[in-house]
N, C-alpha and C positions, 0 to 999 in steps of 0.2 A: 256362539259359533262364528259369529264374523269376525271377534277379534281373534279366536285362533287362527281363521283364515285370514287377515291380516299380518297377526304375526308370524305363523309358518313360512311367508316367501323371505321375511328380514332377519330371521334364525338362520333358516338353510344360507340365503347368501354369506350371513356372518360365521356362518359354519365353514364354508366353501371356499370363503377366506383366509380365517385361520388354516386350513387343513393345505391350500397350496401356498401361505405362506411360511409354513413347518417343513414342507416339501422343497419348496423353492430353496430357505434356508439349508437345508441339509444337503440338497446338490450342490450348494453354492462352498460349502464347508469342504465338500470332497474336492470337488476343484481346486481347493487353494492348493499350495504346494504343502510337501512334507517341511515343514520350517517350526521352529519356536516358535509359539506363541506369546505375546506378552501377558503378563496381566491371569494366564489360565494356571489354575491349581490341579493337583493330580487328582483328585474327588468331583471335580466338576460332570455334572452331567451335561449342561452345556458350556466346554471350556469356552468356546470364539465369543456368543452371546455374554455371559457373565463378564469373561475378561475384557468387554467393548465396556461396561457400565464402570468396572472399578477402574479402567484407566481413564476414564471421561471425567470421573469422581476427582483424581490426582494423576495429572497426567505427567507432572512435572516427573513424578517419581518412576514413571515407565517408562517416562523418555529418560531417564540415567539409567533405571533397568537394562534397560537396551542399547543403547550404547556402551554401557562398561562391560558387559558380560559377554556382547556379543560385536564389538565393534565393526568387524571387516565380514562378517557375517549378512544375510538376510534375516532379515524375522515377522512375522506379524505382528503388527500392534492395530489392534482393533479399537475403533472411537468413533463415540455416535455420530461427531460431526463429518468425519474422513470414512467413514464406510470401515472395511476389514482391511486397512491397505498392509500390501509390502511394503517393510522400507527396508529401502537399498541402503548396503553401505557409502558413505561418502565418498569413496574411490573410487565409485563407479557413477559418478553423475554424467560422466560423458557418456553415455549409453545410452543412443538415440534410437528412438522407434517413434513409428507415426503414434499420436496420443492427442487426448483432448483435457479440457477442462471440467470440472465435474458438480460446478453451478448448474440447479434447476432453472438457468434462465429462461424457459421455456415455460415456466409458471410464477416464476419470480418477479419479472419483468413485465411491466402491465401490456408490455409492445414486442412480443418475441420476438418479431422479424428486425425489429433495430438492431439488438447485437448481431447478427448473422451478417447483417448489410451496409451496416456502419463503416466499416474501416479506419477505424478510430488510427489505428496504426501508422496507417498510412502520410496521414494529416500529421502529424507529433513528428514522424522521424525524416519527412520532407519538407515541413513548413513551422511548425513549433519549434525544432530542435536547432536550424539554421535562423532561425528569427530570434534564439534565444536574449542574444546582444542589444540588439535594436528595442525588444520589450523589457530591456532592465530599467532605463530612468522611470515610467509610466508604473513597472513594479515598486521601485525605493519608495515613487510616491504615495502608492497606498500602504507598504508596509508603514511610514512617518505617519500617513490619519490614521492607522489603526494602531499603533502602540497611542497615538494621543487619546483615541478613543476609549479603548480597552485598561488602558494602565495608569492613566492619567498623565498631569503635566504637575503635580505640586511636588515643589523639591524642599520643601520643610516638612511633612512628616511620611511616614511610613505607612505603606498600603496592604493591607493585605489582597490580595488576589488567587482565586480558583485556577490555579493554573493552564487546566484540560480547558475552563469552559470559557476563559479570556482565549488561549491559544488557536483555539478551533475557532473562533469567530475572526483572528488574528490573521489565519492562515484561509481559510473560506474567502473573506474580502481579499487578500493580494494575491489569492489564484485565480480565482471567478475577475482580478482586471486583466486579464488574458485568456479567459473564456468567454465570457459577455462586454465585459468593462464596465467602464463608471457609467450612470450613479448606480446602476445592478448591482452589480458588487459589492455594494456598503448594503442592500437591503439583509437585516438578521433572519428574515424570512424564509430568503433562497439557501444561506447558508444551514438555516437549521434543518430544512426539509430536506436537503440534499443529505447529512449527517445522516438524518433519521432514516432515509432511504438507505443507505450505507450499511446503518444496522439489522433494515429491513429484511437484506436480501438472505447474509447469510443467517441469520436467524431462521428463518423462511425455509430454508432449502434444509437447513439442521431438520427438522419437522418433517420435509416431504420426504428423505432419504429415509427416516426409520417406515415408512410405506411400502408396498406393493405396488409395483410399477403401474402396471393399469390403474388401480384409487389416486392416482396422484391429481389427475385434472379431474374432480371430483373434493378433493378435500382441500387443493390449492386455491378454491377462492374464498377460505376461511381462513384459513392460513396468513393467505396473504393480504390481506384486511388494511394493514397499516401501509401494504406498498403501494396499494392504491391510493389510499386518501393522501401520502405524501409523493406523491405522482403529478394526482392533480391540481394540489397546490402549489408547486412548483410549476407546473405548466401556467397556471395563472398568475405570475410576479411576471413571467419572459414572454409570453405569449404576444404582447402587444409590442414587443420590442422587435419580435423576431418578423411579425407583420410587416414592421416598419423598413426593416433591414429587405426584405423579400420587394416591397415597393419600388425601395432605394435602388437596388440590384437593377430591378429592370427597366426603371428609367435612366438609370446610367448606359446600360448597352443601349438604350433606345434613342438617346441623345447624348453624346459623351460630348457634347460641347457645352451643354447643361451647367454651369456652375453653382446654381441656383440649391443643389443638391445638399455639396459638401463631399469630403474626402471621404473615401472607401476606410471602413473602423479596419482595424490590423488585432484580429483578435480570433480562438477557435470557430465561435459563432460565423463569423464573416470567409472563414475557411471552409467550412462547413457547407454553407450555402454556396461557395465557387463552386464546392466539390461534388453537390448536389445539381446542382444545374448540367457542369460537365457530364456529367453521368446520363445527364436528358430520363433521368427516371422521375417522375411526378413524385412517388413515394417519397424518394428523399428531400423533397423541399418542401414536404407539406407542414405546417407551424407545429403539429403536433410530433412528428417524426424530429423535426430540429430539438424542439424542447427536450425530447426524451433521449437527443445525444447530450446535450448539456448535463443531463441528470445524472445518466451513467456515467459522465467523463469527470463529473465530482462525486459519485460512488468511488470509481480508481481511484481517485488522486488523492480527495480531502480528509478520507478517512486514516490511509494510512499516514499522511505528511502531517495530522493533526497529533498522532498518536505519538511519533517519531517527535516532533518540534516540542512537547510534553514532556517526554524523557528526557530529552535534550536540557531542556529548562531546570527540572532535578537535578539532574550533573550537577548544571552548572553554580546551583546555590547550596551544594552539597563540595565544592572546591574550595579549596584554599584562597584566600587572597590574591596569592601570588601568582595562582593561574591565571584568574581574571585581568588582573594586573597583564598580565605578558599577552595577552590575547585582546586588551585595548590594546597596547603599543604596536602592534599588529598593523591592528584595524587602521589606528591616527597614521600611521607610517604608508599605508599604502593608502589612504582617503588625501592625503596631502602630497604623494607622488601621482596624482592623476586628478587634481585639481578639485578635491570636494567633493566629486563628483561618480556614484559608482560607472562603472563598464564592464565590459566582457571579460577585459584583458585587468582591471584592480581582482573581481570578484575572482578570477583565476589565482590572484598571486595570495591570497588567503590561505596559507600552506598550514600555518597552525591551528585556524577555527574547521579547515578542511577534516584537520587530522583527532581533534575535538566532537567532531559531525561522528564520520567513522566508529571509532571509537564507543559513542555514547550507542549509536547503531548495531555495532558489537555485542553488546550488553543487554542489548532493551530492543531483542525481535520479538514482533509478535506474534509469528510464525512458530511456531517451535520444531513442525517440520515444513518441510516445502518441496519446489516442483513435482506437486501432485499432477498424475496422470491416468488415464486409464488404458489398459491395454484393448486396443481395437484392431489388429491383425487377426485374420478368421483362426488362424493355428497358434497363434498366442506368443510369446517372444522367451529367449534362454537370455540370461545375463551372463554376464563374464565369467563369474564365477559359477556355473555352470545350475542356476536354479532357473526351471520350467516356469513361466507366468502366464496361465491359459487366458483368452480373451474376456476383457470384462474385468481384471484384475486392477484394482488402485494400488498406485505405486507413489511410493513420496521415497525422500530421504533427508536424514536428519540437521537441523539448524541449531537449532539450542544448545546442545551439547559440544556439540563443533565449535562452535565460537568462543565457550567457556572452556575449553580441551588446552590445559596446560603444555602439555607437548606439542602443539602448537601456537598458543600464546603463551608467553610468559607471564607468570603471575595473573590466567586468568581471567579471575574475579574480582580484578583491583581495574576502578575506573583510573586510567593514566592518558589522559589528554592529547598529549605530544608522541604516545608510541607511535604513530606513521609519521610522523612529519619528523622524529630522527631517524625512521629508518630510512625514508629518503634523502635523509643529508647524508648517512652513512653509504648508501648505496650510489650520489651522486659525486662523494668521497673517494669511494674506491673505482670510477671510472674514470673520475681525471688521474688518480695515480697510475691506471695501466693505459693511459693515454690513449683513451678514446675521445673522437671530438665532444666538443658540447655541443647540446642542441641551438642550432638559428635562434635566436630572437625573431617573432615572429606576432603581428597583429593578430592572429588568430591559433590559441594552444592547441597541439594537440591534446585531451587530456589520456588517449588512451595508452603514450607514453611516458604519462608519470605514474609512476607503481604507488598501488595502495594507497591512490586516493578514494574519495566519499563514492564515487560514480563506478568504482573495476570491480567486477565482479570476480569470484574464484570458487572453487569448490570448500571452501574456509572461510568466505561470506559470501551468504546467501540471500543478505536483505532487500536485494532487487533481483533474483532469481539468476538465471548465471544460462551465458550461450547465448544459442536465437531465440529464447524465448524470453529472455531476460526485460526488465521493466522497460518498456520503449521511451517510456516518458521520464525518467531517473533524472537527467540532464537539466530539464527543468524544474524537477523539484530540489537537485541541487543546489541552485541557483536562489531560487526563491527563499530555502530556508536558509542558505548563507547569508544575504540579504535582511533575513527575520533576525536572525540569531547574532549579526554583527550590531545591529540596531540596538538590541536589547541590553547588549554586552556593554557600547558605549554609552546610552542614555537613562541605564539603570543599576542601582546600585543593589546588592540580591544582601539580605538578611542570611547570614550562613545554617545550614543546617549540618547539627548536628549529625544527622544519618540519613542517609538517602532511603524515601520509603520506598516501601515497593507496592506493587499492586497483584488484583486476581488473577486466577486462571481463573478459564471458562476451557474446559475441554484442552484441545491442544493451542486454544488461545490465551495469549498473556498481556493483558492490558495495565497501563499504569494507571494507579489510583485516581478516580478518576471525580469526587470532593476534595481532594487534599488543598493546603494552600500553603502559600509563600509568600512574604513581606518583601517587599519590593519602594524604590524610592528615586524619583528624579535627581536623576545629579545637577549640580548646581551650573556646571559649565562640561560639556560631555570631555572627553582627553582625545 
């Protein structure tokens, strides 16, 4: 008797469950719009369910589904990771409505109130983004310890190297010298934890979305298991660091005659804390509140600029000779018109590793759709094309297809190095023939004047989201992986491969192989 009275109240709740989330599901179905579905068969009894599992299963083949059939159209394509979204045609990416993100970081994040209060933004596109210049020698330098590190220094024989798991420690240490700086930044500690946190989240939130919204803060501290314990192992490498910085801070304003100190570090962390203190809010300066910006601020960065400098790598050992070749004489011609030495102003004139970057970006998103949004207007929003999206609605539109779409690139699916960097000769070509001026020479470029470079966003690349929401920090990873990627080009010689491999989907994610390797070799005298 007592264990049916026991289990009686955990039946009826798991009854009660299922019954309002069958319920919930089937209003949630009515609501969508009258549109295609992807992925549903005409015998389906549940098309939206069934067609989320088989496009999750092959999603490559849904996303061409959907795009070839139904190009300038809406449709649903439903996937466990993105929810039931619309996606909108690419024509219609300028169609703004108030909308948010649709991370569980509210269970995800062991500190919810950090994302909300952070202003990560704000930092990157007032103080990152114009400091860009000033943090490139301090960068060169850790890019040179870690290709010594990771890739070695022997120029007689042939190395093999894991390319994802050299690259990600490659690009972890020379981002983290301009979030922490040295020696943090060389620890493999902060970098691994930071990745794994990376993995953590959307994995995490993949999990909590197939949920009923109530169960979620209920099943999200199992869930999220790994995000804590790489939480607070990362808070314990920085922790002592960021104490010291908080010290520093206040006997500087307390004595700025003080020299006893040492200069103010020129780094996120030390932005971070200005920006905390101005604020006058305790919250934000407390050791554990800083750490958990540093965390999230290598969730953003490190994971995609790991995955991207990866691919990149491919290309590059998957090229011809002669690309390589033309992409040192580049590199020697502009490192020896600016004295050896990078800057703001060499790293800009890199028109061909620019055009290389792009390019390989082109080919190798890991997005396959993007600018996901939800609609949060109480009456819901009409697009252009004149389809009703009631509130609550996930909205994305398509990337993968777009950027492999012939009629708009040529030849696609052929990696071609130099496509931007001659369409901007051609297009700098035809302005001095109808004689328009040329631009100043000028200590500081603009780059959002040179077309289709690595950094311009368009509704035909989508790799850093496009508009006001577009990547705020793009500029700096720019920079950084031109830096990585110039380094590698002049000081290593790439074992050619045969065919460039490729890697998994995971739902509407596409990561590059991520054991593969490549024979790689110190040159004997760089060019």
């Amino acid at each position: 008797m007592l264990s049916e009275f026991l289990i009686s109240p955990v039946a009826l709740l798991l009854c009660s469950c299922i019954i309002y989330s069958l319920v919930s599901f089937i209003k949630h179905c009515r609501r969508l719009p009258n549109i295609p579905v992807i992925g549903a068969r005409k015998n389906d009894l549940f098309p939206i369910f069934q067609a989320k599992w088989r496009n999750t299963l092959n999603f490559k083949a849904a996303m061409e589904q959907a795009y070839t059939q139904y190009r300038d159209s809406a449709v649903i394509l439903p996937v466990v990771s993105g929810g039931d979204s619309v996606m909108l045609p690419y024509s219609e990416i300028d169609f703004k409505e108030r909308a948010a993100q649709i991370y569980q970081t509210d269970h995800t994040f062991m500190n919810p109130r950090i994302n909300r209060a952070a202003r990560y933004d704000t930092i990157i596109r007032t103080t990152m983004t114009p400091q860009v210049g000033i943090l490139i020698p301090a960068l060169s330098d850790e890019v040179n310890w870690a290709f010594d590190e990771y890739w070695g220094i022997n120029t007689s024989k042939w190395k093999e190297v894991c390319v994802f798991e050299t690259v990600r420690h490659i690009v972890g240490s020379v981002a983290n010298r301009a979030v922490v700086g040295a020696p943090y930044c060389r620890d493999p500690g902060l970098v691994n934890n930071g990745m794994a946190f990376a993995i953590d989240v959307p994995f995490s939130a993949s999990i909590l979305n197939l949920f009923w919204e109530p169960l979620r803060p209920f099943i999200a501290p199992f869930v999220t298991i790994p995000n804590r314990i790489h939480t607070r192992r990362f808070r314990k490498i920085v922790l002592a660091e960021i104490e010291k910085r908080l010290r520093d801070y206040d006997a500087r304003r307390a004595n700025p005659e003080d020299k006893s100190i040492g200069p103010e570090p020129n780094d996120f962390l030390q932005w971070a804390i200005q920006q905390a203190k101005a604020f006058g809010d305790p919250y934000m300066w407390r050791s554990e509140t800083l750490a958990d910006r540093l965390l999230i601020l290598n969730f953003a960065a490190l994971h995609t600029s790991s995955l991207f400098a990866t691919w990149a790598m491919f290309d590059l050992a998957a090229c011809e000779p002669k690309v390589l070749d033309e992409l040192r004489e580049e590199i020697t011609s502009v490192l020896a018109a600016h004295g050896g030495q990078w800057n703001k102003r060499a790293v800009a004139e890199l028109e061909k590793l620019d055009s290389a970057m792009r390019e390989s970006a082109r080919l190798n998103s890991v997005l396959a759709v993007g600018l996901r949004r939800v609609v949060l207007a109480e009456n819901g929003l009409t697009t252009p094309s004149g389809v009703h999206l009631p509130k609550g609605t996930h909205i994305s539109v398509p990337v993968y297809p777009v950027m492999r779409d012939d009629s708009i690139y040529a030849d696609a699916n052929t990696f071609m190095p130099f496509r931007f960097s001659e369409l901007r000769s051609k297009q700098h070509q035809q302005q001095r023939s109808e004689g328009e001026e040329k631009e100043q020479e000028s200590n500081n470029i603009n780059m959002k004047r040179i077309p289709n470079n690595f950094t311009a966003t368009s509704p035909d690349f989508l790799v850093f989201g496009h508009g006001k929401h577009a990547c705020t920090g793009r500029h700096f990873a720019a920079t950084m992986l031109k830096l990585i990627l110039a380094d590698a080009i002049l000081k290593y010689d790439f074992e050619r491969q045969t065919a460039k491999v490729e890697g998994p989907w995971y739902g509407d994610f596409r990561l590059p192989p991520m054991k593969a390797c490549i024979k790689i070799r110190r040159r004997e005298t760089p060019a």
